[in-house]
N, C-alpha and C positions, 0 to 999 in steps of 0.2 A: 480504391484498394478493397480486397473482399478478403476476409480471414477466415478461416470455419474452426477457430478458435480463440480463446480468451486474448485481448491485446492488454498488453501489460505496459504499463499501470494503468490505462486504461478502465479494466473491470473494476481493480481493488478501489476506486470510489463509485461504483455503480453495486457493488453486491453487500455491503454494510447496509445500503440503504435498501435493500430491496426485504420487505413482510413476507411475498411467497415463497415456501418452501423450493426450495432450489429439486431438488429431487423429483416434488410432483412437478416442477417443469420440463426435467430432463425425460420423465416418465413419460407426460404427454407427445413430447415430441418425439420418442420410440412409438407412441400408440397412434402417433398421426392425428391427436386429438388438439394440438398446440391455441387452436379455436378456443377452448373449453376453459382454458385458463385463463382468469382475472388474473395478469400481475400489478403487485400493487408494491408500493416504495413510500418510504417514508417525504414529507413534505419538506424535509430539512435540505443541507447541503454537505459535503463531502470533498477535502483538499489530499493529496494525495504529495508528497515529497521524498522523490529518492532520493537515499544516502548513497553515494557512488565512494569511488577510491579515487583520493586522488590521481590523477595523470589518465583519468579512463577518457576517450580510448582508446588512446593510444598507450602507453606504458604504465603499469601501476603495480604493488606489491601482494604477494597475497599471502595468508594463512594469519593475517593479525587477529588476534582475539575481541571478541566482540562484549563488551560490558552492559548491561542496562534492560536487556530483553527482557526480565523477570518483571521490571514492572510495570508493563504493562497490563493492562485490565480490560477484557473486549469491550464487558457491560459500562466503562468508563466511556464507550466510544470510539476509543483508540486502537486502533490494529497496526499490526507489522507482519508485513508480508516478506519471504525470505525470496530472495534472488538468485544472487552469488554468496552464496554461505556455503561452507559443509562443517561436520563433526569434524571435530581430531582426534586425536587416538584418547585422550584423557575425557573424550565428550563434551569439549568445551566449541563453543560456536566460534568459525573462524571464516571469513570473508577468502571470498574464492571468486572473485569475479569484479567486474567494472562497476555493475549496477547492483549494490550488495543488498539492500532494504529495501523498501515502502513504508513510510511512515503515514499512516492516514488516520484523519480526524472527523469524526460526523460533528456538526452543530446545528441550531436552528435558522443559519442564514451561512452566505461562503463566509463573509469576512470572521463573523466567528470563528465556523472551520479553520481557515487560513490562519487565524492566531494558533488556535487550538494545535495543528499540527506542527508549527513551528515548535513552538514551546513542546511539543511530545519529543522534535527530534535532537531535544538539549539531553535528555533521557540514556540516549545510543550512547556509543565513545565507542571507538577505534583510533589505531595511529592516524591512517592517513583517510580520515573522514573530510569528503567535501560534498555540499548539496550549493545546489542554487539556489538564490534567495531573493529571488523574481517570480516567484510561483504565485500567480493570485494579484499581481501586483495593480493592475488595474482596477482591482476592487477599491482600492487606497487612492485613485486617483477619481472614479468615479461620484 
């Protein structure tokens, strides 16, 4: 399969970790220069877990109000990435889709990671929040 765009959730644990400026990448790659760039990524790892809705996807509810985005802290390591969300009328975040978050953790190895995200996505709350909780799981058996 060939995409000529970001696969999701795919990137959201590749660009946490990545030290080169995103910019001067997109930059070289308009100037044909893409040769000239060192990218460079941090040594650690990165786990990455959507929060869906339940019943996705086939049937699920939407406009539920989303609790716990504030706090998060990027320099913490932890990002959330928006999927199926929109504003409401009140400007409150409300889940609009099957695949509604990314919850990702940088750490210095996966299995870290892997803890680290889990525990970030105790954080979220919506009604009908469902992730899987198989993500990584090999790590635990290795």
């Amino acid at each position: 399969e060939y995409n000529a765009r970001f696969g999701d959730p795919e990137t959201q644990v590749v660009l946490p970790r990545m030290e080169t400026d995103i910019v001067d990448v997109f930059e070289a790659c308009i100037d044909g220069k893409l040769a000239d760039i060192d990218l460079k990524f941090d040594n650690g790892a990165a786990v990455c877990v959507v929060l869906a809705s339940d019943g996705y996807p086939q049937k699920y509810e939407k406009g539920l109000p989303i609790s716990g985005l504030k706090d998060f802290n990027d320099a913490d390591g932890e990002y959330v990435f928006h999927a199926g969300t929109k504003f409401g009328a009140d400007g409150a975040v409300l889940t609009n889709g099957g695949r509604v978050l990314g919850v990702v953790a940088k750490a210095g190895d996966l299995k870290a990671a892997r803890d680290k995200a889990y525990k970030a996505t105790e954080k979220i709350t919506f009604a009908n929040k469902y992730m899987r909780h198989d993500i990584g799981k090999a790590i635990d058996e290795a």
